[in-house]
C-alpha positions in Angstrom: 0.0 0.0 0.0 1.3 3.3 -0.8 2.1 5.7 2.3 -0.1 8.2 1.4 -2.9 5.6 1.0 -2.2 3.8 3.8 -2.2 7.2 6.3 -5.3 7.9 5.1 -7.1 4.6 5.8 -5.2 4.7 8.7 -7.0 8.5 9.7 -10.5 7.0 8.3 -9.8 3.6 11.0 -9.0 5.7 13.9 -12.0 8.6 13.0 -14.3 5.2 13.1 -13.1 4.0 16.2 -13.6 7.6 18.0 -16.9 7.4 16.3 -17.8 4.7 17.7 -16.8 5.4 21.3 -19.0 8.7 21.4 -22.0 7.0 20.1 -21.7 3.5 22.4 -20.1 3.6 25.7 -18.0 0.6 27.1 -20.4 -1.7 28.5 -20.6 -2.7 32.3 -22.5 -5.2 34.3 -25.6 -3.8 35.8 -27.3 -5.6 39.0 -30.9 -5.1 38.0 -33.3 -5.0 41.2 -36.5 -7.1 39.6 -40.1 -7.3 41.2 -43.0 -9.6 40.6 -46.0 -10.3 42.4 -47.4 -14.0 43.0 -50.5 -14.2 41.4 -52.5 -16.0 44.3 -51.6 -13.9 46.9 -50.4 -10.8 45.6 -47.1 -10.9 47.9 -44.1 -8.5 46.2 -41.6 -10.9 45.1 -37.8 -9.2 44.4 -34.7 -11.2 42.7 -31.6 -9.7 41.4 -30.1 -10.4 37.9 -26.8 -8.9 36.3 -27.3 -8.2 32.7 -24.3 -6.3 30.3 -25.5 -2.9 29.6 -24.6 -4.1 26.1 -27.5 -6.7 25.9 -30.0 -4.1 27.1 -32.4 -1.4 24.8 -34.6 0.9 26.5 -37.8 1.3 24.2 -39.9 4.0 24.8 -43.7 3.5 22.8 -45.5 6.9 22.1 -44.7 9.7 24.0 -46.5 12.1 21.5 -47.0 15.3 21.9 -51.1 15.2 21.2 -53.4 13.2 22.5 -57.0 13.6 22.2 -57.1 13.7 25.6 -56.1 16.7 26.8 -55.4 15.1 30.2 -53.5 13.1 29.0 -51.4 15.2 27.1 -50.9 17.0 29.9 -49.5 14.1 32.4 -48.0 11.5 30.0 -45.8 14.9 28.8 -44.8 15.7 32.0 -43.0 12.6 32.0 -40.4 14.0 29.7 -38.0 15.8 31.3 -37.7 12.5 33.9 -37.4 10.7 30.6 -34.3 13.2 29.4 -32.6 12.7 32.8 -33.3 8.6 32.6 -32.1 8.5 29.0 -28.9 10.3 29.1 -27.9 8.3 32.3 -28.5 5.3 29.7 -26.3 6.3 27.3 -23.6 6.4 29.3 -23.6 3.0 30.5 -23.5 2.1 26.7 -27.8 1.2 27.0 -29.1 1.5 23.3 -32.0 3.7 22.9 -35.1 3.1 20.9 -38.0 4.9 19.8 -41.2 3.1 19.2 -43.7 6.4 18.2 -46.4 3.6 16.3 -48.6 5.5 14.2 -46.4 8.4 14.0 -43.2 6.3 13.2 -43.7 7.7 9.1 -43.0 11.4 10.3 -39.3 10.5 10.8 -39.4 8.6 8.0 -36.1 11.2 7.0 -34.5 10.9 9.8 -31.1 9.2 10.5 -32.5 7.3 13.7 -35.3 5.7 11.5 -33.2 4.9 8.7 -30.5 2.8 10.2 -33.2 1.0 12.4 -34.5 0.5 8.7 -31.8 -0.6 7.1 -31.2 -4.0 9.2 -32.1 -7.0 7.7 -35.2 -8.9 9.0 -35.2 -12.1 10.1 -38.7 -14.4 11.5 -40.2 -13.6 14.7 -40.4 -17.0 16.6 -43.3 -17.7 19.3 -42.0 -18.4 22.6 -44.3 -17.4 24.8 -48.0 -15.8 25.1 -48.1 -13.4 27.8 -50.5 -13.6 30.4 -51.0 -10.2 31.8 -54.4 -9.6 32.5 -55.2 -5.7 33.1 -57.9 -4.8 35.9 -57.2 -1.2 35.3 -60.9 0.7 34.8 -60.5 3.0 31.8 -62.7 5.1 29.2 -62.9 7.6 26.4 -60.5 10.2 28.2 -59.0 10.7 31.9 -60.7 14.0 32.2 -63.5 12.3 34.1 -66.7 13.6 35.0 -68.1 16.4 32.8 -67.5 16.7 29.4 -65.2 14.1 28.0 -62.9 14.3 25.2 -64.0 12.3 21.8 -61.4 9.7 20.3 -59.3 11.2 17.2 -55.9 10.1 15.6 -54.0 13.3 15.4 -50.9 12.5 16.6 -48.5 13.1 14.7 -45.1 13.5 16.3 -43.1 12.8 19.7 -42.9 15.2 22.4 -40.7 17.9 20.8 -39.0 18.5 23.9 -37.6 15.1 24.2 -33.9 14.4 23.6 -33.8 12.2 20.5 -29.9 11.3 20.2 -27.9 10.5 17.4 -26.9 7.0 18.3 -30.5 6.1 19.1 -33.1 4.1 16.6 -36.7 4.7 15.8 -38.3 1.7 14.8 -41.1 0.4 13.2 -43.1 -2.9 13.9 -42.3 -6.2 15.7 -40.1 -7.8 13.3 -37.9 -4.5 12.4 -37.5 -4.5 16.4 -36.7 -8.0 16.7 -34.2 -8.2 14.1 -32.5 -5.2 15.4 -32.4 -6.6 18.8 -30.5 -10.2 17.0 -28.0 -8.0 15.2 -27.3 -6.2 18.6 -27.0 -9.2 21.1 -30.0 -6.8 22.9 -31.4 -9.6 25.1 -33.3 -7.6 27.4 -35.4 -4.4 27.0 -36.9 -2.2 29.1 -40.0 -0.9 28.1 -41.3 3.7 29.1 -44.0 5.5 27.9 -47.4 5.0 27.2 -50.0 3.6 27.7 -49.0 1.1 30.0 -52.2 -1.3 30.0 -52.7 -0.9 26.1 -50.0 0.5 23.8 -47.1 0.0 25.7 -47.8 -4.1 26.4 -50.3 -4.4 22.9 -48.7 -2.6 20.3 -46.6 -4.1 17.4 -43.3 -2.5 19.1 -45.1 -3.3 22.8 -43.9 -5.7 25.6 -46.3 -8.2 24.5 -45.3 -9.4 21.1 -41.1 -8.9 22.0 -42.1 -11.1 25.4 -44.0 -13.4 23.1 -40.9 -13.8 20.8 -38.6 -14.6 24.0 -36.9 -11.6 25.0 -37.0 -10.5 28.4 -38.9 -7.8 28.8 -38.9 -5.4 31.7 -41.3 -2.4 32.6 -40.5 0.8 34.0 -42.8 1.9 36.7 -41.5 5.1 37.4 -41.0 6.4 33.4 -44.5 5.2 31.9 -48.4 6.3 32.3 -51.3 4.4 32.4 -54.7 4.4 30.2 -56.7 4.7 33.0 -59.7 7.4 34.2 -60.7 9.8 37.1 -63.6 9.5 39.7 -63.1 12.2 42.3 -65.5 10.8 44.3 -64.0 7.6 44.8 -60.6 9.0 45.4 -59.7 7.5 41.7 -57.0 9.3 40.0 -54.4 8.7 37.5 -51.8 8.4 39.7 -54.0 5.3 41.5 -54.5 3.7 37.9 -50.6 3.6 37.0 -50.1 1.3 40.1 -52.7 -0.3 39.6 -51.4 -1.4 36.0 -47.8 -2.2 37.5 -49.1 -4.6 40.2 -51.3 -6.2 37.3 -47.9 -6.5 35.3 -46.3 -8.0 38.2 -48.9 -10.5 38.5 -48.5 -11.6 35.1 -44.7 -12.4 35.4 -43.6 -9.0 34.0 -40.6 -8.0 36.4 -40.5 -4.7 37.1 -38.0 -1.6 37.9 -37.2 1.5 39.4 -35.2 3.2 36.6 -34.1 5.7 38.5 -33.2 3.5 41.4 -30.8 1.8 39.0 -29.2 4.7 37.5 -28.4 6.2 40.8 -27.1 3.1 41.8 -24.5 3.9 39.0 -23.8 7.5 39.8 -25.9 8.3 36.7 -28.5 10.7 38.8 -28.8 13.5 40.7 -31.4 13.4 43.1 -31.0 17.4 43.0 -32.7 17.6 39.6 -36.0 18.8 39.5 -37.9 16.4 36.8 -41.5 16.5 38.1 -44.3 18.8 37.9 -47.7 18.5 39.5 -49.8 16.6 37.7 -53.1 18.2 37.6 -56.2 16.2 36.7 -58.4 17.4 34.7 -55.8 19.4 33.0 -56.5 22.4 30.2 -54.3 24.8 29.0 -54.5 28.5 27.5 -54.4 26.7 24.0 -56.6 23.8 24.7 -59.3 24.8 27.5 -60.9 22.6 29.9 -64.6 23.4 29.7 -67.0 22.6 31.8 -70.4 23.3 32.8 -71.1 24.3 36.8 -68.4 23.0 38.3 -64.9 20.7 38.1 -63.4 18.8 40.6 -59.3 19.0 40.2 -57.0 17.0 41.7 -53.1 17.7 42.6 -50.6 15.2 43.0 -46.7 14.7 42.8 -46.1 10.9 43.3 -42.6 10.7 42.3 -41.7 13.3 44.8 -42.2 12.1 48.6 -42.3 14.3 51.7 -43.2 17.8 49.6 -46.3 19.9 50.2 -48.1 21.1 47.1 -49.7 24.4 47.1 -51.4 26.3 44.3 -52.5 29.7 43.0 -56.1 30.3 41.0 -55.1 33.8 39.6 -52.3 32.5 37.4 -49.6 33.6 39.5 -46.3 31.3 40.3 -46.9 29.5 43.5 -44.9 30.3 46.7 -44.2 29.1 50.0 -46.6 30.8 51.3 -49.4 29.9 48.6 -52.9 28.2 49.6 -51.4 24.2 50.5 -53.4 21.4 48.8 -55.2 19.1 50.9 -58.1 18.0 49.4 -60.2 18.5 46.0 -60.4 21.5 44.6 -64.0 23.0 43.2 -63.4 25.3 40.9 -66.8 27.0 39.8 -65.8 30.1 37.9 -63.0 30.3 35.4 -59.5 30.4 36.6 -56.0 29.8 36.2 -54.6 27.1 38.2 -51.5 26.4 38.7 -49.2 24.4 41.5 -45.9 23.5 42.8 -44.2 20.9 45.4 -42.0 22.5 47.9 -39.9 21.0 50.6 -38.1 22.7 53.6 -38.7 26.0 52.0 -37.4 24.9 48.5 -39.4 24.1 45.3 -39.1 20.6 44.4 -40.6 20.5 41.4 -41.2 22.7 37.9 -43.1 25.9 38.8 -46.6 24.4 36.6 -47.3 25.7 33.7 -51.2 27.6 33.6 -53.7 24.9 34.0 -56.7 27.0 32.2 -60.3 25.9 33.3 -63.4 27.9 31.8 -66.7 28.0 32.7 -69.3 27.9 30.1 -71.4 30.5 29.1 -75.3 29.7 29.3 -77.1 28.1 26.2 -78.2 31.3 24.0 -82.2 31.3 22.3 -82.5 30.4 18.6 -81.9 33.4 16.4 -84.8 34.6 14.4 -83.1 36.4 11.4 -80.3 33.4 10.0 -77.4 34.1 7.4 -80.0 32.7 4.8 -81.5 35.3 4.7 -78.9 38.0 5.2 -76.4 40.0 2.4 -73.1 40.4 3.5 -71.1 43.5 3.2 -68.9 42.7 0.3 -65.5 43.1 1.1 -63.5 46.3 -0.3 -60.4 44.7 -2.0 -62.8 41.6 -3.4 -64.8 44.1 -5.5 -61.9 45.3 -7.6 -62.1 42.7 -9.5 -62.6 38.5 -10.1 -59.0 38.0 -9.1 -58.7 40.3 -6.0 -61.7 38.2 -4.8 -60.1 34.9 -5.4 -57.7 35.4 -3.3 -59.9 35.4 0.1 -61.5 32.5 1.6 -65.0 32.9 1.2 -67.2 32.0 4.1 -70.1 29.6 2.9 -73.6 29.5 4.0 -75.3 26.4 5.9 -72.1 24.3 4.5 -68.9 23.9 6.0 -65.9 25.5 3.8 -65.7 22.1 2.8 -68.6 22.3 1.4 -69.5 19.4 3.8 -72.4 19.9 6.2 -71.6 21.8 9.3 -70.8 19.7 12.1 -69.4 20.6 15.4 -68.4 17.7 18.4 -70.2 14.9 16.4 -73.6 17.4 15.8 -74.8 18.6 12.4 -76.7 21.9 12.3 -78.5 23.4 9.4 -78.2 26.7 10.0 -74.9 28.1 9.9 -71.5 29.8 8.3 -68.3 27.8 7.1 -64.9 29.2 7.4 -61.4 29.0 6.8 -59.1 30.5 9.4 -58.4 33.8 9.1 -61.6 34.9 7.8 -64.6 37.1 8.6 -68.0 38.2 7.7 -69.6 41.6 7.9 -73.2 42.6 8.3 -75.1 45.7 8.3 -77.3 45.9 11.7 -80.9 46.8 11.5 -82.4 48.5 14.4 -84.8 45.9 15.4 -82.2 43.8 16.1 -81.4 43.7 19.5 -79.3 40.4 20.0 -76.6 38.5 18.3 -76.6 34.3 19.2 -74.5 31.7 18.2 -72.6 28.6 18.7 -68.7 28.2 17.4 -66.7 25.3 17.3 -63.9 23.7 15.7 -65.5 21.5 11.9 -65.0 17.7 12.8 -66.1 16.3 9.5 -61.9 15.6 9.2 -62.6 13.1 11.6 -64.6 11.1 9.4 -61.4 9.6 7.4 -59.9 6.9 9.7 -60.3 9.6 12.8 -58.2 12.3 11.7 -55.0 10.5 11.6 -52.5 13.1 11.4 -54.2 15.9 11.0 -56.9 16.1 14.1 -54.5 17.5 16.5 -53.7 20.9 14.3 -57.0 22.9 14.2 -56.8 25.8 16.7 -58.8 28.9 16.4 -60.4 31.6 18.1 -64.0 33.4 17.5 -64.8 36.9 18.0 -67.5 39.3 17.2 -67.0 43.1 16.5 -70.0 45.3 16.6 -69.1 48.9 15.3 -65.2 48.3 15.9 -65.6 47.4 19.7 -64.7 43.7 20.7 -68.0 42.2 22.2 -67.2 38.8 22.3 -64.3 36.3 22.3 -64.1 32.5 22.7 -61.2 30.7 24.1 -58.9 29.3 21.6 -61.5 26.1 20.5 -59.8 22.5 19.3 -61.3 19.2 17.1 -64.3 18.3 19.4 -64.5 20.5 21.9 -68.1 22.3 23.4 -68.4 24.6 20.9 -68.6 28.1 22.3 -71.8 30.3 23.2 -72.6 33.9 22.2 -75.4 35.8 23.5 -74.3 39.6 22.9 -76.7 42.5 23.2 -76.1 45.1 20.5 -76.1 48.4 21.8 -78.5 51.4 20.2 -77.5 52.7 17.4 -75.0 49.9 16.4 -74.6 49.8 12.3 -72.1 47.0 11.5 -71.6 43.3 13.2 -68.1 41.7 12.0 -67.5 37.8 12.4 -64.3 36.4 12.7 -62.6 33.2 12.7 -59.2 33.3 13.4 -56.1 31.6 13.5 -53.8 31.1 16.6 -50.1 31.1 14.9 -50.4 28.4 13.4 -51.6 29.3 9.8 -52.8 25.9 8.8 -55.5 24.2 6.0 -57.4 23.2 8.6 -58.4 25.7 10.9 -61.6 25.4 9.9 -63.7 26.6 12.2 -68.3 26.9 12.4 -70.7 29.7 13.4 -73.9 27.7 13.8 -77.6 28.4 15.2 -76.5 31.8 14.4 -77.9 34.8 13.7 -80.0 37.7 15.5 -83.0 37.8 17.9 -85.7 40.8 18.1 -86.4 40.3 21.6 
């Protein structure tokens, strides 16, 4: 080999090897603390077992970053920054890191992690076992509980963006890509976060249940993953109840069981300074997805992972103190407000501050309107009469259709009477003195939900409603989302009003499908 040839192989050999070493650490024996339960009598059984860090994954299934839940949106992602933390402790011990996002797994289709995890060659999934685990956990259509519950969609789309996706890790897709990845890695044993625990987590292709079935050995971590579960206030049923619930039922089904954190701090690989937890607030709502409810909502505050800390809270938005109202039992919140809590201990906060938990309080239902947008001219817009094309370029609101052209349908209800829009968009009227009220409902079309749920796209529509009468804001809804209540108006016009202006508009996020519904609108006389 020439010299020059043979330094620069040479270069290429040593660049591969320091490659190598930054991306997978030197493995190291762990001694895994394991717990089981015996199915008869429910008694906690422990065991130890050393495993090579290089015969472990860590596969974390769904941690999106919408749900149609807002719930659980709101707990499962407050799992993240623990999940950070847990993860880059991992990757020092030389623990490979996979992604299991499902449903969403195409939208990283361009991604690095996705396509070396796509580029190993398959081989057959035997069957070994058939796992056992029967769930007891109680669950329905949301976690919000009583009141009204969030409706099913499919508009996830993407993992948490705040989560730390390195570049050594994988993102994988389906049982036998995972498998075969695990037989070209010697991974013998994984360790499974995320969510749900008692459905997508144990049923899904990527899911403990098919890689236990196949003969790996599969271990759960009960301190990194969330439960599908619901909330009864009255009962004392929370969240928080329904993930243990889930891990004793894993237990009892021969699934051992970790502390992940326990075993990372057994390796110097955690601080127990690090503040990972916020208070997990059930029902949760935010400023850009509301919790609505009727009369009343019964919240509950909780910090599980954090023992010996006090929780208080604030209901005027402001950061939470020392000194703030402490948390002892239910809260019932009867007007709107902005919630929001934090743990402290010894005079310290011990967890994040909380971001605003928004919770609004419904206006009443308005009367029918008398005079409907049937009947009605609109005030053409200015720059739309120049000429054909000035007008093209608007988006038209359409009467009694959606902007679809699809009837108009809000939460699963179809109304005949009614305006279509298009985020941003308005419609003006001219007032007539004998009107002397302006009614309507406004919500978020759902007729996107009609193809397979909304997959994909469900989780994007975000808008906001308001009604000008003679330049002067009368009337604003909360920023509205797929499914939601829609929003009531019941706005007196004042004497001598001469223009009403309709708006639907968008909340930065300039997408094809904020599409948003005025129905059983119009004016009353009375």
């Amino acid at each position: 080999m020439k010299p020059k040839l043979f330094l620069v192989t040479l270069m290429f050999i040593l660049w591969l090897g320091s490659t190598q070493n930054e991306l997978f650490a030197e493995s190291k024996t762990l001694h895994l603390s394991l717990q089981t339960r015996d199915p008869k009598t429910n008694q906690v059984i422990t065991r130890n077992e050393d495993v090579e860090t290089s015969e472990i994954g860590i596969v974390i299934v769904d941690p999106w970053s919408y749900h149609w839940c807002m719930t659980w949106t709101e707990q499962a992602g407050g799992m993240t920054p623990r999940m950070n933390r847990a993860n880059e402790g991992a990757r020092k011990l030389g623990i490979q890191i996979i992604w299991a996002p499902t449903d969403a797994a195409n939208m990283y289709s361009g991604w690095k992690q996705r396509q070396r995890a796509m580029a190993f060659p398959y081989i057959d999934v035997p069957k070994v076992h058939e796992i056992t685990c029967k769930f007891s956990v109680p669950w329905g259509s949301c976690l919000c509980g009583p009141g009204i519950s969030c409706m099913v969609n499919y508009g996830e789309e993407s993992m948490d963006p705040d989560l730390v996706i390195a570049d050594q890790d994988l993102i994988v897709s389906g049982t036998q890509e995972l498998y075969s990845i695990c037989k070209a890695r010697n991974i013998t044993h994984l360790i499974y976060f995320g969510g749900a625990t008692n459905i997508c987590l144990t049923g899904k292709p990527e899911g403990l249940g098919p890689m236990y079935n196949a003969g790996l050995k599969t271990i759960f971590a009960r301190d990194l993953a969330f439960a599908w579960t619901t909330y009864d206030p009255s009962k004392g049923y929370t969240p928080t109840v329904g993930n243990a619930q889930a891990v004793d039922d894993l237990e009892r089904g021969d699934i051992p069981t970790l502390s992940m954190v326990d075993e990372l701090r057994k390796q110097g690989c955690w601080n127990d300074k690090w503040i990972t937890e916020p208070v997990r607030v059930t029902p949760a709502g935010t400023i850009n997805r509301p919790y609505f409810f009727e009369k009343s909502v019964t919240v509950s505050l909780e910090i599980p992972m954090v023992k010996n800390a006090d929780i208080r809270y604030t209901l005027d938005g402001s950061e939470p103190k020392v000194t703030s109202a402490r948390y002892e039992k239910t809260l019932n919140l009867q007007e709107t407000t902005t919630l929001r809590a934090a743990a402290f201990s010894n005079g310290k906060m011990v967890s994040f501050p909380g971001r605003a938990n928004y919770f609004v309080h419904l206006p009443a239902l308005p009367p029918k309107p008398e005079i409907k947008p049937i009947q009605l001219h609109p005030e053409i817009d200015l720059y739309a009469q120049v000429n054909d094309a000035c007008s093209a370029f608007l988006w038209h609101p359409k009467i009694n259709l959606s902007y679809e052209d699809k009837p108009l349908r809000i939460r699963a209800i179809t109304y005949e009477n009614g305006i279509g829009m298009r985020a941003p968009a308005y419609i003006r009227y001219l007032l007539k003195p004998e009107w002397k009220r302006f009614v309507a409902l406004a919500g978020v079309d759902d007729n996107m939900l009609d193809l397979n749920k909304g997959t994909k796209i469900a989780g994007f529509p975000k808008v906001v409603f308001k009604v000008y009468i003679d330049g002067n804001l009368l009337g604003e809804s909360p920023v509205m989302r797929i499914s939601q209540e829609p929003w009531r108006f019941d706005i007196p016009i004042p004497s001598g009003s001469r223009k009403i202006v309709l708006i639907c508009d968008d909340i930065e996020n300039r997408s094809p499908y904020n599409l948003g519904n005025w129905v059983d609108v119009g004016f009353c006389t009375k």
